[in-house]
C-alpha positions in Angstrom: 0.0 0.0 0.0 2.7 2.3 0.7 4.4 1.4 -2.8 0.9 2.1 -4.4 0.9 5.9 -2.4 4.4 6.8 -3.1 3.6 5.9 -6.8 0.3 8.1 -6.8 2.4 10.8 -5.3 5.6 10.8 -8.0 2.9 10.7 -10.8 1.2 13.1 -9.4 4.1 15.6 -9.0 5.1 15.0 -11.8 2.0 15.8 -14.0 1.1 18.6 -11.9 4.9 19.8 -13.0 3.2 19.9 -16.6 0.4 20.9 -16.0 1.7 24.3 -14.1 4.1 24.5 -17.1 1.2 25.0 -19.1 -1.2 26.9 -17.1 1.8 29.6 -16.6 3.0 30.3 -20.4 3.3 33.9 -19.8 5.4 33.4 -16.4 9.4 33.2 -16.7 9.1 30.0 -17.8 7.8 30.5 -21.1 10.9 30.0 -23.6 11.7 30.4 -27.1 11.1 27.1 -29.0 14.7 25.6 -28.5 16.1 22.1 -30.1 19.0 21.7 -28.0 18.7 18.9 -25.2 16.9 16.7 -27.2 15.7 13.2 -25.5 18.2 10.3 -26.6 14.9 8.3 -27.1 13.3 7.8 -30.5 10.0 8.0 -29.9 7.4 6.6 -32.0 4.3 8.4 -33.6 1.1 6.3 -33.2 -0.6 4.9 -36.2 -3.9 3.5 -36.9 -5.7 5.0 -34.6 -8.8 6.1 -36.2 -10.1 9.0 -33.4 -7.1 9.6 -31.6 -7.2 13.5 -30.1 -3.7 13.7 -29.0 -1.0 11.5 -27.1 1.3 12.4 -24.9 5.1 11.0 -24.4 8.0 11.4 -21.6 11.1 9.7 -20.5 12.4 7.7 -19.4 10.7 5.0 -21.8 9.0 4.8 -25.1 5.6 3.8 -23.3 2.8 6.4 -25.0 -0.2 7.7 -23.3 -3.1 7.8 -26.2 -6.2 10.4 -25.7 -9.0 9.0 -28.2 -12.5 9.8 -29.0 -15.2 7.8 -27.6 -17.5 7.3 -30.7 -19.4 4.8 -31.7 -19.8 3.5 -35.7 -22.0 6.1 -36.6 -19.6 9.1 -35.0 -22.1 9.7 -31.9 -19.8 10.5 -29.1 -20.6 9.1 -25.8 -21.6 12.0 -24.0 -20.4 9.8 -20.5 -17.3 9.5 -21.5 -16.7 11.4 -25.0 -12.7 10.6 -24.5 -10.9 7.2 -23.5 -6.9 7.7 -22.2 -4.9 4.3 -22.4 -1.0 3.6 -22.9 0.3 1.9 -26.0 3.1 0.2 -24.2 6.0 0.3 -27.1 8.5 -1.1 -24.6 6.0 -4.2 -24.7 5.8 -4.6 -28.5 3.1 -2.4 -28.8 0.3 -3.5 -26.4 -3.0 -1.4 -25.6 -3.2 -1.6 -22.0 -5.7 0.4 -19.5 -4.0 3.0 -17.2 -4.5 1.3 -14.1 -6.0 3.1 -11.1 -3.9 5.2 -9.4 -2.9 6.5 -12.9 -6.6 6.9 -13.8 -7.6 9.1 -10.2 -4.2 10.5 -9.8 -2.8 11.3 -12.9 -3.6 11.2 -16.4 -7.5 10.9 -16.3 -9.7 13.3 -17.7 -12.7 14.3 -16.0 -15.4 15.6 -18.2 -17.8 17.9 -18.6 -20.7 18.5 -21.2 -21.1 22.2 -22.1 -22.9 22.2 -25.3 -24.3 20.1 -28.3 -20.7 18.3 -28.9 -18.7 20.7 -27.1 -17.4 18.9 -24.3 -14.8 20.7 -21.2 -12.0 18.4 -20.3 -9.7 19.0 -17.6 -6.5 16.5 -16.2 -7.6 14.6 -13.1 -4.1 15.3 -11.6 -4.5 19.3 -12.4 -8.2 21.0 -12.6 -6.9 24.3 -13.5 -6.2 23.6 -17.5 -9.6 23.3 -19.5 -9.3 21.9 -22.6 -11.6 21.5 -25.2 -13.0 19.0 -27.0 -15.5 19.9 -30.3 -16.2 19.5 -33.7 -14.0 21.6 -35.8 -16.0 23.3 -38.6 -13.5 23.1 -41.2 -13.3 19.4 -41.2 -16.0 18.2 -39.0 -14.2 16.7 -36.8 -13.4 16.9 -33.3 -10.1 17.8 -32.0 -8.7 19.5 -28.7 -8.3 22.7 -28.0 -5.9 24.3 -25.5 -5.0 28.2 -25.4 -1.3 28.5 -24.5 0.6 32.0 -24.9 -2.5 33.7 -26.3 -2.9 30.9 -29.1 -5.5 28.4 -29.1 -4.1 25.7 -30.5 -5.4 22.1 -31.7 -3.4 19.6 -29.4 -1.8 16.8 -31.2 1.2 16.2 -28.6 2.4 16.6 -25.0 6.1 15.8 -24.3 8.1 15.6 -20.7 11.3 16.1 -21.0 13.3 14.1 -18.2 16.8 13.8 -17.2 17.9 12.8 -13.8 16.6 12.6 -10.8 14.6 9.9 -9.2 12.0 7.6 -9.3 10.0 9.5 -7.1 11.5 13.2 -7.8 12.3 13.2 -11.4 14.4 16.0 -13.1 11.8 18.0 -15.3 13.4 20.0 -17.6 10.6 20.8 -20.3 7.3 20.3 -21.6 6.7 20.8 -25.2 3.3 21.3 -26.9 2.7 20.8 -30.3 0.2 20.9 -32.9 -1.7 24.1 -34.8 -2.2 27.5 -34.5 -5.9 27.5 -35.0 -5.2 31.3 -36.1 -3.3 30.7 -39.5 -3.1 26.5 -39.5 0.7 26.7 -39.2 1.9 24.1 -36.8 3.2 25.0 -33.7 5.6 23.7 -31.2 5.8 25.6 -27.8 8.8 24.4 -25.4 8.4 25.4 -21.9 11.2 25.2 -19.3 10.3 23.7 -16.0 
């Protein structure tokens, strides 16, 4: 049990080191967009996913959290539980696994929350303070996530943790990085903030 706590506690801290990342983009934090200090990993970009929203990757491993739409065949969203999070686990040949419980309460759950005809807030179980937004997009009709980081709203397609160091339980976060498009001018968009 005490394993289970300190486990809930390091994935806590460390998604809520994220998530203040992002909530804070006009603080000192907020950087240029800077290559340097690139992950050794090679990460791999899901495929075949038919709704995914966005997915989100960190060291120290390969392992991929994946953010889908909850749709059945004829596109209805379930309005329950309009988005499903889940791990590819490419450190395991590619298995879909669940996010198990503590991950689910404590960390990367989404809680959700219907605000309109398919317009749907979302909002990290581990930090409440970051809305996102899921809805249908009216260029293409389909839905996508929206987050607004230094004044841009921008459709998510990743999250990245950069780690180096540290422990187990207090890892050594040195960036988050945000990518997809500027919803403004459709010009992708990669926003690197130091932790």
């Amino acid at each position: 049990m005490k394993t289970a706590k300190l486990l809930s506690l390091n994935i806590l801290l460390l998604f809520s080191l994220l998530i203040t990342a992002i909530v804070n983009p006009v603080s000192s934090y907020a950087q240029a967009v800077d290559k340097s200090d690139p992950s050794p990993l090679k990460f791999p970009t899901p495929k075949g996913i038919a709704n995914q929203l966005f997915y989100l990757q960190r060291d120290p491993n390969t392992n991929t959290i994946i953010c889908e739409l909850n749709a059945d065949k004829n596109g209805e969203v379930d309005r329950k539980e309009p988005i499903l999070v889940y791990w590819i686990r490419y450190g395991d040949e590619g298995e879909k696994k669940d996010l198990s419980y503590i991950q689910k309460k404590f960390a990367y759950g989404i809680q959700t929350k219907e605000i309109g005809k398919d317009h749907y807030e979302l909002r990290f179980v581990s930090h409440k303070k970051l809305p996102m937004y899921l809805l249908k997009s009216e260029h293409d009709k389909k839905f996508h996530v929206y987050v607004t980081v230094n004044n841009k709203k921008i459709q998510l397609d990743r999250i990245f943790v950069r780690i180096e160091g540290g422990s187990f339980w207090l890892p050594n976060v040195k960036y988050v990085e945000l990518k997809g498009v500027n919803t403004e001018n459709n010009a992708a968009v990669l926003e690197r903030i130091k932790v």
